[in-house]
C-alpha positions as CSV (number, residue, x, y, z in Angstrom):
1,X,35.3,0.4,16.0
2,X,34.8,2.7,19.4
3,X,33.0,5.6,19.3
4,X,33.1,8.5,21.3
5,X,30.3,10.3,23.0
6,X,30.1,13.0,20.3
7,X,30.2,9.9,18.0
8,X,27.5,8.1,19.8
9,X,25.3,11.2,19.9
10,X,25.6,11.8,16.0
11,X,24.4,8.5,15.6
12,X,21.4,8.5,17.7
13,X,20.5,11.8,16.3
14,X,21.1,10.6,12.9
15,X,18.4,7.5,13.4
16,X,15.8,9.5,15.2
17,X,16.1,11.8,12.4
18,X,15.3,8.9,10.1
19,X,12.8,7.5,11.8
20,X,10.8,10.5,12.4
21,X,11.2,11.0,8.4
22,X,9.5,7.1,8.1
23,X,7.1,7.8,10.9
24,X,5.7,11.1,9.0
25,X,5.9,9.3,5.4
26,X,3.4,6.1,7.6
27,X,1.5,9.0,8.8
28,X,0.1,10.3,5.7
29,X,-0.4,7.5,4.1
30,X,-2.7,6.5,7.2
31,X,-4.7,9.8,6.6
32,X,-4.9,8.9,3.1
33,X,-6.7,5.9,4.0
34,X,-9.5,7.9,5.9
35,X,-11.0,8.7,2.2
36,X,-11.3,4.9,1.6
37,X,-13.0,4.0,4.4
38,X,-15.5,6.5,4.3
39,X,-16.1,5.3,0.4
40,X,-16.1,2.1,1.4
41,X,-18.5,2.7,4.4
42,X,-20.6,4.9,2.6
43,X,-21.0,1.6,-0.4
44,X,-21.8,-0.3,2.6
45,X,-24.7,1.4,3.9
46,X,-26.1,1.4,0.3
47,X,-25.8,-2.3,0.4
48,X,-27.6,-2.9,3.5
49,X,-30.6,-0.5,3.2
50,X,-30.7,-2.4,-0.3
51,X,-30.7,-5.8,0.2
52,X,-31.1,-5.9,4.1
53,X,-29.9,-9.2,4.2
54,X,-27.3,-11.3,6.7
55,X,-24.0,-10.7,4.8
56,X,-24.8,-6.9,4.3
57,X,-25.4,-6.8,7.8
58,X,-22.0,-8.5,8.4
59,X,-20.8,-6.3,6.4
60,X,-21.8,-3.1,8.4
61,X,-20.6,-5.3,11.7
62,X,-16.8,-5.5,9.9
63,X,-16.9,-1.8,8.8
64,X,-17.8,-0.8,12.5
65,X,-14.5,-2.8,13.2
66,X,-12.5,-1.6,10.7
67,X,-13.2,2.5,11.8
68,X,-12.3,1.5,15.3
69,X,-9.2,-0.2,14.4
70,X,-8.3,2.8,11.9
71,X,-9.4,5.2,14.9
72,X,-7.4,3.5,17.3
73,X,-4.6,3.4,15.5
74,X,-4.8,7.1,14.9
75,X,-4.3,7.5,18.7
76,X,-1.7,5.7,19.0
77,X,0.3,7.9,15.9
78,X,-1.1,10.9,17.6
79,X,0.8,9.5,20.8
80,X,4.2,8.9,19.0
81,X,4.1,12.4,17.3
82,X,3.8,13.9,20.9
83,X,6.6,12.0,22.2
84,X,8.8,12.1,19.2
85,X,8.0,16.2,19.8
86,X,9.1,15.6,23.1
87,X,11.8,14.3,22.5
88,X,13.1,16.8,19.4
């Protein structure tokens, strides 16, 4: 099948379309997760001021990871929204 140009565009403006639409749906459900974490750290702090013991404080150690990971990967959808607006 050979497409023209016109046909060619459609298409390419058809998939960003639908990727931008996935890319927002990822996006929210990464802010959702935000509430979570915070839960999760704040359980984790109870933990460790209670029992103050190795495995809480490995605990805090993966939850320090965790937000940086979550934070980092904020970033980088903060980046792809500013290109895909770019790009629109």
């Amino acid at each position: 099948m050979i497409l023209g140009v016109r046909g060619c565009v459609h298409l390419f403006v058809q998939e960003f379309k639908n990727q931008r639409t996935l890319f927002q749906s990822l996006q929210s459900e990464l802010e959702s997760h935000q509430n979570e974490i915070t839960s999760l750290e704040e359980e984790i702090q109870q933990l460790d001021a209670k029992y103050h013991s190795p495995e809480s404080g490995a605990l805090v150690k993966d939850s320090t990871q965790l937000h940086k990971k979550y934070d980092t990967t904020l970033q980088k959808a903060a980046k792809v929204r500013k290109q895909m607006t770019l790009l629109c």
